[in-house]
C-alpha positions in Angstrom: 20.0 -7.0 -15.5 18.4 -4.5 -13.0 14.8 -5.2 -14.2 15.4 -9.4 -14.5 16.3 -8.8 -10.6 13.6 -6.4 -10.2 10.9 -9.1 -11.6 12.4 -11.6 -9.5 11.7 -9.3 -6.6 8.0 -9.3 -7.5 7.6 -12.3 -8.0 9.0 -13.2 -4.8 7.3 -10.3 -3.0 4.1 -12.5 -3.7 5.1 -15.4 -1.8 5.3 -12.8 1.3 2.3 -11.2 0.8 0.4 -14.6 0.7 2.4 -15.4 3.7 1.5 -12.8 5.3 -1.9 -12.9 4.9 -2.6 -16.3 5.9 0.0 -17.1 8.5 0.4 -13.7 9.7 4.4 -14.3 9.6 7.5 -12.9 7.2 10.3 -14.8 7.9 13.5 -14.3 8.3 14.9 -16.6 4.7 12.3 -14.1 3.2 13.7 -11.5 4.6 17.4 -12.5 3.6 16.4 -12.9 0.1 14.9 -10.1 -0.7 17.9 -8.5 1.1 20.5 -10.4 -1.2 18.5 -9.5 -4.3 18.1 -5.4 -3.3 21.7 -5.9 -2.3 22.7 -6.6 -6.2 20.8 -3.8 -7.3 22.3 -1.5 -4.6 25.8 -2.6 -6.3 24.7 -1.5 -9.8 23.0 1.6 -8.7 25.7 2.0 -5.5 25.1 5.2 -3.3 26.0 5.7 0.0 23.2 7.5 1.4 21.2 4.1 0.6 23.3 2.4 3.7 22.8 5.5 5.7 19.0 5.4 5.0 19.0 1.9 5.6 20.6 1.9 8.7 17.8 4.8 9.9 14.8 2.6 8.4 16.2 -0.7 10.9 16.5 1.7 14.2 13.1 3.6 13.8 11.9 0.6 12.9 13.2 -1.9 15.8 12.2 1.6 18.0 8.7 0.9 17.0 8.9 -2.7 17.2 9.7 -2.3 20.9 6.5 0.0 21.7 4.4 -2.6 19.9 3.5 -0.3 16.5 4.8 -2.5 14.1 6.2 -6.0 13.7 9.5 -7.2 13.5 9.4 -9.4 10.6 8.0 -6.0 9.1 10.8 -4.1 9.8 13.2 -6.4 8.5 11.0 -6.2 5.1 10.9 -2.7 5.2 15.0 -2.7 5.6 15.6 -5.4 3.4 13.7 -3.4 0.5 15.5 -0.5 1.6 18.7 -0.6 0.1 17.6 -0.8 -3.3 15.4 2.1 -3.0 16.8 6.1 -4.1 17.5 8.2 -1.0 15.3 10.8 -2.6 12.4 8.1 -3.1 12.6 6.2 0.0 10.0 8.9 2.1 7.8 9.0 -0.6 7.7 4.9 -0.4 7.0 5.0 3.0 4.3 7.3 2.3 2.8 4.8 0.2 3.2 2.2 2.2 1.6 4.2 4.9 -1.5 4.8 2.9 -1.6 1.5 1.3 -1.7 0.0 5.2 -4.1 2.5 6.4 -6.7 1.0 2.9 -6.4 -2.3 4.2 -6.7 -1.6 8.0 -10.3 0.5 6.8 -11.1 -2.4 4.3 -10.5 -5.3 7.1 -12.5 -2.3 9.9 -15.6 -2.4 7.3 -15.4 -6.5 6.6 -15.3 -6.7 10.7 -18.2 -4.2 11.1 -20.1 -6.0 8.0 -19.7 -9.1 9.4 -20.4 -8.2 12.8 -17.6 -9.4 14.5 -14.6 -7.8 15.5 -11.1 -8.4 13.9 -7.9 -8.5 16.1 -5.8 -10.4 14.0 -4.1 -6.8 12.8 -3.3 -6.0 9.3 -1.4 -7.9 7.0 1.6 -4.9 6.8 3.3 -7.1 4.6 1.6 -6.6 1.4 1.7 -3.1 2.1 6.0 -2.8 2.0 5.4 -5.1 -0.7 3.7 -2.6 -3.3 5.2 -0.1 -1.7 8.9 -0.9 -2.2 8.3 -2.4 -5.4 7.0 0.9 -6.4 10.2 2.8 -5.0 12.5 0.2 -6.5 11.2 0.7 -9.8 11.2 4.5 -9.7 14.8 4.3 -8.5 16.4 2.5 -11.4 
């Protein structure tokens, strides 16, 4: 059952990267659903550090919300994948997520600079906590 949930994670993760890429928006139903569906694999695979971790991932994250660093529908992502994720993986898919956003923040700089016009619509982050979580999911189950 944990890997029909986990393909139904990627699958949905799609929809919110294409979401995010085109509207610049993750929604809060996207949100709740991938939170329901973590949610079922953080009952199979329960550990309690996962809520703790959890709980850190949404106050860092809001923290940076509120200085303008990241976005809010981001941090909900990011928390929403969280629960499912290993305590013991979850820096290491940050870490990812981290480089993954820093590629396409360079890739968007050098489209912008090749195309001579500057871009300030700001990177997509939510393809990034995609990949990234999906990663960490996979290597915690």
């Amino acid at each position: 059952m944990g890997s029909n949930l986990w393909l139904l994670i990627a699958t949905f993760s799609i929809f919110i990267c294409l979401s995010d890429f085109k509207r610049r928006q993750i929604t809060n139903l996207h949100c709740m659903c991938i939170f329901v569906l973590c949610f079922l694999i953080f009952i199979q695979h329960y550990d309690h550090l996962n809520i703790i971790n959890s709980t850190l991932v949404l106050i860092i994250g809001f923290t940076l919300n509120r200085f303008n660093m990241i976005g809010g529908g981001d941090v909900k992502l990011l928390f929403a994948f969280s629960i499912a994720i290993a305590p013991n993986y979850l820096l290491l898919t940050v870490m990812v997520i981290l480089f993954i956003g820093g590629l396409q923040a360079v890739i968007l700089f050098l489209l912008s600079w090749y195309r001579k016009e500057a871009y300030t619509r700001g990177v997509p982050y939510g393809f990034a906590i995609c990949v990234g979580a999906l990663l960490g999911i996979a290597a915690s189950i």
